[in-house]
VOMAR-385537 format. One record per residue (C-alpha): residue number from 1; residue in one letter; y, z, x. Coordinates in steps of 0.05 Angstrom, whole numbers, plus 5000, padded with zeros to 4 digits. Layout:
residues N
<atom><num>NUM</num><residu>a</residu><py>Y</py><pz>Z</pz><px>X</px></atom>
...
END
This chain:
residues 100
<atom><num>1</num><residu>x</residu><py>9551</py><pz>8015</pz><px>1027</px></atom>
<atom><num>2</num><residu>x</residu><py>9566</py><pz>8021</pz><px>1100</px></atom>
<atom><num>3</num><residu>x</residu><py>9514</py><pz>7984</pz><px>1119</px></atom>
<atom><num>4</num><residu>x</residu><py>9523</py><pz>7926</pz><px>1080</px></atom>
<atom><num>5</num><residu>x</residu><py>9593</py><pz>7928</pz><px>1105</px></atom>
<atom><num>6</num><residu>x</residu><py>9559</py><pz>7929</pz><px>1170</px></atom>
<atom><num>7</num><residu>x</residu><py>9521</py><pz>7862</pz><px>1158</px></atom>
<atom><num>8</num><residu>x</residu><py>9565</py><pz>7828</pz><px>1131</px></atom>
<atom><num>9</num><residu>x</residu><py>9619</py><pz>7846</pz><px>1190</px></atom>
<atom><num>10</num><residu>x</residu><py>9565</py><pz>7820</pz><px>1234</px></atom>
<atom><num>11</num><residu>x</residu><py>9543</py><pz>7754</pz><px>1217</px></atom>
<atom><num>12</num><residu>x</residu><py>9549</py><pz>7708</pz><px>1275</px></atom>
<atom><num>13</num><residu>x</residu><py>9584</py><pz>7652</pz><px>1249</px></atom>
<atom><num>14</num><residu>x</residu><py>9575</py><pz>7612</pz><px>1322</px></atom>
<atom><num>15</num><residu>x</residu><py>9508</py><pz>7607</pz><px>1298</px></atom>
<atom><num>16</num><residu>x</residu><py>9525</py><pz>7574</pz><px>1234</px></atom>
<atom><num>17</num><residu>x</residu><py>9529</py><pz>7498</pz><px>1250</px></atom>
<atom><num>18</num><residu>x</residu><py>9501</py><pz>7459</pz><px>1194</px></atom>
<atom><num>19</num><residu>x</residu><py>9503</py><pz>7458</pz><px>1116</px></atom>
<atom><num>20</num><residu>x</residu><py>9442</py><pz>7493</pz><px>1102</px></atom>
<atom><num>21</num><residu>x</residu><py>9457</py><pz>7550</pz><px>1154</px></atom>
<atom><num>22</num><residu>x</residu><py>9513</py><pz>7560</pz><px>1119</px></atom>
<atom><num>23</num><residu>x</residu><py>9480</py><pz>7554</pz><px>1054</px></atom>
<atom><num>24</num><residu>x</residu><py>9427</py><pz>7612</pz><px>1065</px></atom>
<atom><num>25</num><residu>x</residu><py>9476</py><pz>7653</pz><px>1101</px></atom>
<atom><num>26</num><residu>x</residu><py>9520</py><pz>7653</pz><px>1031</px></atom>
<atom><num>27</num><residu>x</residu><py>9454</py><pz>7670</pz><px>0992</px></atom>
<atom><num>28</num><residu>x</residu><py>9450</py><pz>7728</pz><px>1034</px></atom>
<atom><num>29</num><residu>x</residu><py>9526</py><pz>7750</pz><px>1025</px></atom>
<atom><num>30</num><residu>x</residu><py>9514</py><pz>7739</pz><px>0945</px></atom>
<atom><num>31</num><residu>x</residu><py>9446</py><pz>7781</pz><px>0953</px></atom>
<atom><num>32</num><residu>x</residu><py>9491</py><pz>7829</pz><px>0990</px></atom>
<atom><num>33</num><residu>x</residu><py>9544</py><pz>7828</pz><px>0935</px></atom>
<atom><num>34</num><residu>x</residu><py>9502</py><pz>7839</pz><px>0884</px></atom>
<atom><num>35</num><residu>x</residu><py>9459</py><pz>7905</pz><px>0917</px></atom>
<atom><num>36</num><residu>x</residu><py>9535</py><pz>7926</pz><px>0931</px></atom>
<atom><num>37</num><residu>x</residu><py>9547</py><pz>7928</pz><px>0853</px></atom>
<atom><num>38</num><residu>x</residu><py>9480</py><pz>7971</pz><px>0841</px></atom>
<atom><num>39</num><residu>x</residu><py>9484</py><pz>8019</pz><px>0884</px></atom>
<atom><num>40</num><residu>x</residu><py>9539</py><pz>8056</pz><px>0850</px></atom>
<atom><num>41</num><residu>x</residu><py>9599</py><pz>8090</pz><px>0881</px></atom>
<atom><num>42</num><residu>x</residu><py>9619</py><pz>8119</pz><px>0949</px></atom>
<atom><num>43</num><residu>x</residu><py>9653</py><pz>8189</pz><px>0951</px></atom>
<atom><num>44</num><residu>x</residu><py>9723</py><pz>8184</pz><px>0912</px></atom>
<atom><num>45</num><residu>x</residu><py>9757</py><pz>8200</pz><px>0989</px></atom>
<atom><num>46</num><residu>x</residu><py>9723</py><pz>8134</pz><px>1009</px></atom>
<atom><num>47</num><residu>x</residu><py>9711</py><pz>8085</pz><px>0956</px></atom>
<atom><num>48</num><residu>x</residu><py>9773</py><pz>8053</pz><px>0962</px></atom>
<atom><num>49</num><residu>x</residu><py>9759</py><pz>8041</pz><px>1032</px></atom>
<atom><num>50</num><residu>x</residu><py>9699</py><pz>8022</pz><px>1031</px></atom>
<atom><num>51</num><residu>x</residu><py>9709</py><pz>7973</pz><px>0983</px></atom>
<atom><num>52</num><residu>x</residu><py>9763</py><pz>7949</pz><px>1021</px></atom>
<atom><num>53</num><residu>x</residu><py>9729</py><pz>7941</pz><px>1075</px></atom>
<atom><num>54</num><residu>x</residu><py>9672</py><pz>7901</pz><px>1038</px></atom>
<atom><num>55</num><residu>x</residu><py>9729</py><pz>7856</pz><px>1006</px></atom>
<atom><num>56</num><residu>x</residu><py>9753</py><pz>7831</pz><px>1065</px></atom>
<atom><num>57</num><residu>x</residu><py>9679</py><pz>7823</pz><px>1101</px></atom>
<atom><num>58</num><residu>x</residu><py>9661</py><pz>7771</pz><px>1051</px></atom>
<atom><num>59</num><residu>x</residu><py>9733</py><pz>7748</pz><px>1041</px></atom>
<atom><num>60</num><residu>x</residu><py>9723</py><pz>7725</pz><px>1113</px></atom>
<atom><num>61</num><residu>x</residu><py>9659</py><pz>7698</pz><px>1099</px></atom>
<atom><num>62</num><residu>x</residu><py>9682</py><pz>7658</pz><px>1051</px></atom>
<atom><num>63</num><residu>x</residu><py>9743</py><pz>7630</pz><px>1083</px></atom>
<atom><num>64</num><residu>x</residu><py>9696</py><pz>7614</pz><px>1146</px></atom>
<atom><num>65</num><residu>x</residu><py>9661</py><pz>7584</pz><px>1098</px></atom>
<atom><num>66</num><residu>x</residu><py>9717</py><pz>7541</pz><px>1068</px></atom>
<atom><num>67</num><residu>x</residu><py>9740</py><pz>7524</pz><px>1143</px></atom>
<atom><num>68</num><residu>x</residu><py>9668</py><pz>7493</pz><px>1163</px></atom>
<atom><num>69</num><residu>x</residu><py>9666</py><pz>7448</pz><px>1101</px></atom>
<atom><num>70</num><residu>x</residu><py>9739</py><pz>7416</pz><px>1100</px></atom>
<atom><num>71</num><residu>x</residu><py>9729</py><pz>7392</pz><px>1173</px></atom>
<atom><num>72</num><residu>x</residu><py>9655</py><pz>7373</pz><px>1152</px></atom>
<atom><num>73</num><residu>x</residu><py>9693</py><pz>7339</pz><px>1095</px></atom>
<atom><num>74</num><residu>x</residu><py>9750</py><pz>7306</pz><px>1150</px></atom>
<atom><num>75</num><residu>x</residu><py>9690</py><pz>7282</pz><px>1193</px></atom>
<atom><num>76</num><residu>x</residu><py>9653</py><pz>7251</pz><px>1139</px></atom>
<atom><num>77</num><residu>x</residu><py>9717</py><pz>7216</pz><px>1117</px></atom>
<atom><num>78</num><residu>x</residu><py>9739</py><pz>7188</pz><px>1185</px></atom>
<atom><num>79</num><residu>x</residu><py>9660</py><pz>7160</pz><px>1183</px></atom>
<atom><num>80</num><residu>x</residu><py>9669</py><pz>7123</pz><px>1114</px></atom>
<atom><num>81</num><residu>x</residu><py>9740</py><pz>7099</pz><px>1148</px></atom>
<atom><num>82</num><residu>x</residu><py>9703</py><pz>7066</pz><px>1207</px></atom>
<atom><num>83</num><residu>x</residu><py>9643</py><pz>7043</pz><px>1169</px></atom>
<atom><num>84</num><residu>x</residu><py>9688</py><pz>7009</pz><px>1113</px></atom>
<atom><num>85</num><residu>x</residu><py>9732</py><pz>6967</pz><px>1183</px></atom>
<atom><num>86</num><residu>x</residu><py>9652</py><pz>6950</pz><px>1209</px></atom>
<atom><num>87</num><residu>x</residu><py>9638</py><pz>6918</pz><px>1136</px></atom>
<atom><num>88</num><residu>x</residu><py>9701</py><pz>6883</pz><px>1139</px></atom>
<atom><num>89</num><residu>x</residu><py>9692</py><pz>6856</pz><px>1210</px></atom>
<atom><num>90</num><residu>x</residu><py>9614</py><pz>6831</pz><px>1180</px></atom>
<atom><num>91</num><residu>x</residu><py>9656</py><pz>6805</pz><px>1122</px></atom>
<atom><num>92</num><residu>x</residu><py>9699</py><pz>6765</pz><px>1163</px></atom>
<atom><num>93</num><residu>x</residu><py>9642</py><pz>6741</pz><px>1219</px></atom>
<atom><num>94</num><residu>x</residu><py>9596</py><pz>6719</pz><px>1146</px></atom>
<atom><num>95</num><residu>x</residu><py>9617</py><pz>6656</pz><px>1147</px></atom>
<atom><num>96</num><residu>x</residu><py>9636</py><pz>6646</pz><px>1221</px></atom>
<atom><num>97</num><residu>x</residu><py>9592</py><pz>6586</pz><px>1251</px></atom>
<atom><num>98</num><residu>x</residu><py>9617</py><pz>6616</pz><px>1322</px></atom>
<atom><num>99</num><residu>x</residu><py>9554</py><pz>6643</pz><px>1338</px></atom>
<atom><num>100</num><residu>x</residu><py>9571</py><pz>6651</pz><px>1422</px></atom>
END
C-alpha cells in the first residue's frame, strides 16, 4: 500500500497539459484505487495512516484535476465570446457594398 501511495504522491502533474494526459493519468489513479481495495489491510498501527495518506494522494489528484478543466472550461468560453463578436462583425459587413 505504500507504494501505491508512492505513485500516486509522484505523478508529475507539470507534465499533464492536455485532456487526454489527464484522462490516462485518472485511469491509472482508478486502476490504482481499485488494486488499493484488493489488497486487503495494512497492520492495525498503520492502516489508518496509510489510508490517510492514500486519501489525500488522490484527493489531490482529483482537485488538480478539477483545477486543469475549469480554466480549460474559462479558455474555451472566452473563445466562443470572441468567435460569437467575429460572427457579428461578418453579420454587420454582409450587406456592406464598402468593399475598400
Amino acid at each position: 500500500k505504500t507504494v501505491i501511495c508512492e505513485i500516486v504522491e509522484a505523478i508529475e502533474y507539470d507534465e499533464l497539459k492536455t485532456f487526454s494526459a489527464w484522462e490516462n493519468k485518472t485511469q491509472e489513479v482508478i486502476a490504482l484505487q481499485n488494486k488499493w481495495k484488493t489488497i486487503g489491510f495494512a497492520p492495525q498501527k498503520m492502516n489508518v495512516k496509510i489510508f490517510e495518506r492514500f486519501r489525500h494522494a488522490c484527493d489531490d489528484f482529483f482537485k488538480k484535476k478539477g483545477e486543469f478543466f475549469k480554466s480549460l472550461k474559462e479558455g474555451m468560453n472566452e473563445n466562443l465570446e470572441k468567435k460569437k463578436a467575429l460572427c457579428e462583425k461578418a453579420e454587420a459587413l454582409k450587406d456592406s457594398t464598402d468593399w475598400k
